[in-house]
KOLKE-809097 format. One record per atom (N, C-alpha, C): residue number from 0; x, y, z; residue in one letter; atom name. Coordinates in steps of 0.001 Angstrom, whole numbers. Example, Ala and Ser with C-alpha at 12.3 -4.5 7.8 and 13.67 -1.06 7.14 Angstrom:
BEGIN
+-----+---------+---------+---------+-----+------+
:   n :    east :   north :      up : res : atom :
+-----+---------+---------+---------+-----+------+
:   0 :   13190 :   -5690 :    7800 :   A :    N :
:   0 :   12300 :   -4500 :    7800 :   A :   CA :
:   0 :   13200 :   -3300 :    7800 :   A :    C :
:   1 :   12850 :   -2250 :    7080 :   S :    N :
:   1 :   13670 :   -1060 :    7140 :   S :   CA :
:   1 :   12900 :      30 :    7870 :   S :    C :
+-----+---------+---------+---------+-----+------+
END
This chain:
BEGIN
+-----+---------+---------+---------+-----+------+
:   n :    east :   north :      up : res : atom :
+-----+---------+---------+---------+-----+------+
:   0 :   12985 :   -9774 :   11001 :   X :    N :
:   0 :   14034 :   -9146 :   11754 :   X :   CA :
:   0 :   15049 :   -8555 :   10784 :   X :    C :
:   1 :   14777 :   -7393 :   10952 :   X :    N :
:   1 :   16125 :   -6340 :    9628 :   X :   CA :
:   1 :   17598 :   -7098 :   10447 :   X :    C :
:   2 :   18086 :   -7282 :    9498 :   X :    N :
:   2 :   19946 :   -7312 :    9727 :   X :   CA :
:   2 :   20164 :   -5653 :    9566 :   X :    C :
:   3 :   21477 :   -5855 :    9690 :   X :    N :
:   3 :   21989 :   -4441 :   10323 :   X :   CA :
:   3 :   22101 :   -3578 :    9135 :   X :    C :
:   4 :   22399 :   -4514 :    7537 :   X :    N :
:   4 :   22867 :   -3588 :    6455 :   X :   CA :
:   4 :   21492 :   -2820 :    6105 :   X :    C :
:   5 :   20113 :   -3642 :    6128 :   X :    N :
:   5 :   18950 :   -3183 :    5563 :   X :   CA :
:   5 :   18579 :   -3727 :    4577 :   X :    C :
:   6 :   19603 :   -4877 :    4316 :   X :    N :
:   6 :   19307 :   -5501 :    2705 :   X :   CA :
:   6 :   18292 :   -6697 :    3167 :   X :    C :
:   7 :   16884 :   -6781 :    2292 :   X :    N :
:   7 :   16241 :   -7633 :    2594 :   X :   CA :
:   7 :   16976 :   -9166 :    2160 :   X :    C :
:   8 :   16673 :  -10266 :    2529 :   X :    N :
:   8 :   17527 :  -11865 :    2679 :   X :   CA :
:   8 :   17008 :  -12319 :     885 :   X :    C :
:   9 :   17433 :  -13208 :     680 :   X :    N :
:   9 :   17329 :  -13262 :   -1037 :   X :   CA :
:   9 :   16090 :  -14137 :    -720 :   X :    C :
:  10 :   15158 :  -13706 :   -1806 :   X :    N :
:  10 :   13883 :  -14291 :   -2193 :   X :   CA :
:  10 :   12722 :  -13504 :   -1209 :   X :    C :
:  11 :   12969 :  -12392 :    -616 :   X :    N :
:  11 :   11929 :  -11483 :      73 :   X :   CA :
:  11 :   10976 :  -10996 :   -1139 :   X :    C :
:  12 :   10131 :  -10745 :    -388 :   X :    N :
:  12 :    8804 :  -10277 :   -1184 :   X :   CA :
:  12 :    8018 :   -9635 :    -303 :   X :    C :
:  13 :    7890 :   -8147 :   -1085 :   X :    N :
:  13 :    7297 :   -6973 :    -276 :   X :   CA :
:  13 :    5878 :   -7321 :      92 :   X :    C :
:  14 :    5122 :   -6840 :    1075 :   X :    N :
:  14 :    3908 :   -7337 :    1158 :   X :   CA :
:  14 :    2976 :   -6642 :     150 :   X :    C :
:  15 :    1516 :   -7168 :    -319 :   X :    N :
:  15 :     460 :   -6397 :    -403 :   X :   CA :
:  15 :      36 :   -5455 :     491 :   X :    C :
:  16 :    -535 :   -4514 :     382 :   X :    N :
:  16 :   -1458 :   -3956 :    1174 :   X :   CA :
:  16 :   -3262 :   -4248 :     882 :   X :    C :
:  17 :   -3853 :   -4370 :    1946 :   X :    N :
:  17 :   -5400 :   -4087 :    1851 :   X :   CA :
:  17 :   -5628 :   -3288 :    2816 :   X :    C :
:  18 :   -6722 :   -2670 :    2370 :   X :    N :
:  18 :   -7571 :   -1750 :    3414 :   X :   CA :
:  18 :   -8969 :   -2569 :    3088 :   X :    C :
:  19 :   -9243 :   -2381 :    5162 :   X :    N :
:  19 :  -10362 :   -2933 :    5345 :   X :   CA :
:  19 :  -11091 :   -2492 :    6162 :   X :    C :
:  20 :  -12649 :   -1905 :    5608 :   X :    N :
:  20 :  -13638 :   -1151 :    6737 :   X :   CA :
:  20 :  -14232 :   -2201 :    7474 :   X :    C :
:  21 :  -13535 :   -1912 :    8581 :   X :    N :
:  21 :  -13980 :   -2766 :   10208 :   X :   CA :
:  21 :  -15115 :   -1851 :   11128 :   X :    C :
:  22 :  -15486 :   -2797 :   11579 :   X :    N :
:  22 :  -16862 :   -1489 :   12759 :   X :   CA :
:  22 :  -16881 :   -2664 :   13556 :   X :    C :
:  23 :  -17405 :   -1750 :   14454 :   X :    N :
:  23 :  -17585 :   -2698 :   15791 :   X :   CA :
:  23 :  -19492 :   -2627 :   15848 :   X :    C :
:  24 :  -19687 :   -3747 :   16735 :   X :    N :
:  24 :  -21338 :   -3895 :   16930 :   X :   CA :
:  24 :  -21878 :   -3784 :   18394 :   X :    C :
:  25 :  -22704 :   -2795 :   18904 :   X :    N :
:  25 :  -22857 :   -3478 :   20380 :   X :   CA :
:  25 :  -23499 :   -4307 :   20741 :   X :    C :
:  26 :  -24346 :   -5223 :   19941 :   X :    N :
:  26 :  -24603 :   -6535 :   19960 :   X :   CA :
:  26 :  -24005 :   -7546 :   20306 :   X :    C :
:  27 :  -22793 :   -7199 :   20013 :   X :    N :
:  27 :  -21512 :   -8247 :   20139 :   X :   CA :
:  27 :  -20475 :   -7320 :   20977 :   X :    C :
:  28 :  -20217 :   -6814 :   22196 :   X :    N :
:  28 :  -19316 :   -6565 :   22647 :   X :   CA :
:  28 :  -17871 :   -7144 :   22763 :   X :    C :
:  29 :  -16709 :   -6187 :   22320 :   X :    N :
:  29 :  -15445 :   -7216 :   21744 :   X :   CA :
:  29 :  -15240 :   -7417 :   20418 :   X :    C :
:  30 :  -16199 :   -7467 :   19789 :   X :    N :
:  30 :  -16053 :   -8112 :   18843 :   X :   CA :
:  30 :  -16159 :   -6789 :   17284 :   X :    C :
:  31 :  -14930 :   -7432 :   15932 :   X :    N :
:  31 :  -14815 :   -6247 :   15560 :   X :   CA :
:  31 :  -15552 :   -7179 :   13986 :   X :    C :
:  32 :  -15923 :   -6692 :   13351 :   X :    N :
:  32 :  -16378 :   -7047 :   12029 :   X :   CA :
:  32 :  -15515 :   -6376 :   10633 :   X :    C :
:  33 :  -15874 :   -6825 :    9427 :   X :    N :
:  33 :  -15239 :   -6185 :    8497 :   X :   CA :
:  33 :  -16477 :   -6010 :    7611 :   X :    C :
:  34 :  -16301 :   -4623 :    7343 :   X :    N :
:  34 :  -17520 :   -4633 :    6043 :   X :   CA :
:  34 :  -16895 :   -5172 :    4409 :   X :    C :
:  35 :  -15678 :   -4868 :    4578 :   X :    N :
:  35 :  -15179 :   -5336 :    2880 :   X :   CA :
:  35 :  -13610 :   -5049 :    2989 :   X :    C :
:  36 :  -13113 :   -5148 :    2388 :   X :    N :
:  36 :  -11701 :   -4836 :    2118 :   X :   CA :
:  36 :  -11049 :   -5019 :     680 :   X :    C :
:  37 :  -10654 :   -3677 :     407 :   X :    N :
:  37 :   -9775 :   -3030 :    -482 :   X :   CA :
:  37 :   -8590 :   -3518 :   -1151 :   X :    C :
:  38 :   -7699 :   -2998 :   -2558 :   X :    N :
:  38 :   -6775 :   -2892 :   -2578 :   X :   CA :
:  38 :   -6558 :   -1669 :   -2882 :   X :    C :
:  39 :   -7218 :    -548 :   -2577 :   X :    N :
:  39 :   -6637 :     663 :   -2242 :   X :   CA :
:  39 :   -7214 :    1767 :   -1144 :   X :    C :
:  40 :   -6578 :    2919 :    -653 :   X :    N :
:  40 :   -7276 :    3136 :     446 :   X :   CA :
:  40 :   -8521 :    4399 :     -50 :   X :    C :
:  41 :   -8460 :    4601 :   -1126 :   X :    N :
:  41 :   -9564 :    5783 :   -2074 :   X :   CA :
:  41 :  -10789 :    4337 :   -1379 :   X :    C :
:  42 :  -10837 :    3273 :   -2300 :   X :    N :
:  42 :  -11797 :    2637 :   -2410 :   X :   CA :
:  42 :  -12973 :    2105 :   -1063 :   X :    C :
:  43 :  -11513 :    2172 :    -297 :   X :    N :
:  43 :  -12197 :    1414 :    1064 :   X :   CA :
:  43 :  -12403 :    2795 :    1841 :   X :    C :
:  44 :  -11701 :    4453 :    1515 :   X :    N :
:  44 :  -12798 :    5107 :    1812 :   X :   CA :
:  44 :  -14298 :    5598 :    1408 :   X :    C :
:  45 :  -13776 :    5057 :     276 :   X :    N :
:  45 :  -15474 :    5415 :    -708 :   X :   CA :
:  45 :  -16608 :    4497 :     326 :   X :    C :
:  46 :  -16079 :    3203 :     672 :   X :    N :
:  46 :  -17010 :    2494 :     961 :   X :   CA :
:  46 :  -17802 :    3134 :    2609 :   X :    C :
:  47 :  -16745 :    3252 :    3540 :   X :    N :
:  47 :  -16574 :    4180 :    4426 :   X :   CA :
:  47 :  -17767 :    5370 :    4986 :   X :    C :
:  48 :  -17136 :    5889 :    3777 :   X :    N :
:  48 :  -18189 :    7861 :    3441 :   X :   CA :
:  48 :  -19876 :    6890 :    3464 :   X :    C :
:  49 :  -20276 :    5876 :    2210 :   X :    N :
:  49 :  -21150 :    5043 :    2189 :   X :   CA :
:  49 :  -21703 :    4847 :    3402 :   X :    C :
:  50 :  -21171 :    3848 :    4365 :   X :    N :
:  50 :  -21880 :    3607 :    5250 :   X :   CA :
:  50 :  -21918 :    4532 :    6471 :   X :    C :
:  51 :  -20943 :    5777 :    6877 :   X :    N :
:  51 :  -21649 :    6522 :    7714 :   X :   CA :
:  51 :  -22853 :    7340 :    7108 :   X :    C :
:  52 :  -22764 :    7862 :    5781 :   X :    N :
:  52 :  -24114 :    7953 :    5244 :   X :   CA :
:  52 :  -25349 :    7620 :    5518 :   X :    C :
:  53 :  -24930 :    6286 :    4917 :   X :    N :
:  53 :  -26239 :    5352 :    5435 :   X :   CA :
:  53 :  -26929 :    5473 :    7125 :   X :    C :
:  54 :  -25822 :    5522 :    7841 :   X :    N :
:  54 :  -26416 :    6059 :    9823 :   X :   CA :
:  54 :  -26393 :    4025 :    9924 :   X :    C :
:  55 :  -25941 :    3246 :    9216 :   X :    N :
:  55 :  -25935 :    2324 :   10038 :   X :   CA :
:  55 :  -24820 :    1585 :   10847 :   X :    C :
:  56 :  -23758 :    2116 :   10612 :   X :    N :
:  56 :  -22696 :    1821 :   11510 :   X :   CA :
:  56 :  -22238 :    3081 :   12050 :   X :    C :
:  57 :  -21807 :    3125 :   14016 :   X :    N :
:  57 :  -21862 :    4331 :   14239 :   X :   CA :
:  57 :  -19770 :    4067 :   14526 :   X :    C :
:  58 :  -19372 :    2922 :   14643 :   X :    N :
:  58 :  -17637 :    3109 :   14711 :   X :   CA :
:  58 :  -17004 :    2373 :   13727 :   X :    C :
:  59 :  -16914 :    3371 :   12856 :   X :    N :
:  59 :  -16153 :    2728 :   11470 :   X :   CA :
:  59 :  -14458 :    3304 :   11616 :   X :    C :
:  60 :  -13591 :    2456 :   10779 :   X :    N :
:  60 :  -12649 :    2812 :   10735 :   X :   CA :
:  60 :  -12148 :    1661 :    9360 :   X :    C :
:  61 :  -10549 :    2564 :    9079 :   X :    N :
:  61 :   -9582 :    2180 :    8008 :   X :   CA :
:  61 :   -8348 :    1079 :    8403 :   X :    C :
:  62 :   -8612 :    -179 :    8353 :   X :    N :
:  62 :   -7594 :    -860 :    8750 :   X :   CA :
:  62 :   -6635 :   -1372 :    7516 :   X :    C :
:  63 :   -5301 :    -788 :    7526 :   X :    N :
:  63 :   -4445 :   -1387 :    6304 :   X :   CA :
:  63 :   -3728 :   -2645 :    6937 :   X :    C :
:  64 :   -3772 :   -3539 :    6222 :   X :    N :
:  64 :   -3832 :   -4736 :    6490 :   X :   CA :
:  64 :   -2383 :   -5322 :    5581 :   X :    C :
:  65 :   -1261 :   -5242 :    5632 :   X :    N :
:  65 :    -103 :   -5875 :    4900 :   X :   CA :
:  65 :    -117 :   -7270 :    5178 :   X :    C :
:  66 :     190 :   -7681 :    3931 :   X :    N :
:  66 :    -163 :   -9577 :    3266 :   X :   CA :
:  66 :     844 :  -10121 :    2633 :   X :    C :
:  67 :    1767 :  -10968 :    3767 :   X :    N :
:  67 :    3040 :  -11543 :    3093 :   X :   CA :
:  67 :    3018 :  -12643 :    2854 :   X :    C :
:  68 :    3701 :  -12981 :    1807 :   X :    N :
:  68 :    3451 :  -14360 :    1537 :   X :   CA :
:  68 :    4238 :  -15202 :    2239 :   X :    C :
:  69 :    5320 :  -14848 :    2977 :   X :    N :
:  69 :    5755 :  -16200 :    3829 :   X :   CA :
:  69 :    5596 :  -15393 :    5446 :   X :    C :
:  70 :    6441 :  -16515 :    6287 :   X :    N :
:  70 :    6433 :  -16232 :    7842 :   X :   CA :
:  70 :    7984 :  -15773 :    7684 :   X :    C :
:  71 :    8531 :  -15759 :    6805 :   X :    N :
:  71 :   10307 :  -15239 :    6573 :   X :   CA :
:  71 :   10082 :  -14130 :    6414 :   X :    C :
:  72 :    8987 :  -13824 :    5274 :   X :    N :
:  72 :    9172 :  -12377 :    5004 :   X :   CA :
:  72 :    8773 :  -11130 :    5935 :   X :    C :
:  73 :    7450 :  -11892 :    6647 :   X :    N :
:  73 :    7021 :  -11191 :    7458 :   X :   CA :
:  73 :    8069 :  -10627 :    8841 :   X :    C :
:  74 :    8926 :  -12020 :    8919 :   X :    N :
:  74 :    9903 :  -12036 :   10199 :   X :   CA :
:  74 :   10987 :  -10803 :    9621 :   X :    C :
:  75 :   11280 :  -10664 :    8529 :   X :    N :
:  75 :   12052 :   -9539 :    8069 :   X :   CA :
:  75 :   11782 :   -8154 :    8164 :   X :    C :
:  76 :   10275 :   -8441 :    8266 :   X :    N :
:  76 :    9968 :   -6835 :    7765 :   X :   CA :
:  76 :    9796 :   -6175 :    9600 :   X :    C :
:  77 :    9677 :   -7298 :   10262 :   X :    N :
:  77 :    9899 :   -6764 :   11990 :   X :   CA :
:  77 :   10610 :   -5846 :   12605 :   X :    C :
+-----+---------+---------+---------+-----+------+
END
């Protein structure tokens, strides 16, 4: 939860980012999978380009995924 000035609370810590190629299966309706995940988004499109290539996953997508290390920081960045 931002306070009003914008100043993050002392001892915040920005998140990571990952990117992660998720697809869905219709085998499994609902249900979403991850093929791998990144720390950058070049990489996890490289992987991406790869598997529609391949023709074996037909709903791929780019999920960036931010990774905080506490439940404070995360509550800040809200």
């Amino acid at each position: 939860m931002n306070d009003e000035s914008g100043t993050p609370p002392p001892g915040y810590r920005e998140p990571a980012l990952a990117w992660a190629v998720e697809y869905t299966d219709e085998r499994d309706p609902g249900s979403r999978f991850q093929a791998g995940a990144f720390t950058t988004e070049a990489q996890a499109q490289k992987l991406l380009d790869q598997l529609v290539a391949s023709g074996r996953h037909e709903d791929l997508w780019i999920n960036m995924i931010p990774v905080h290390e506490t439940v404070e920081d995360w509550e800040w960045d809200r």
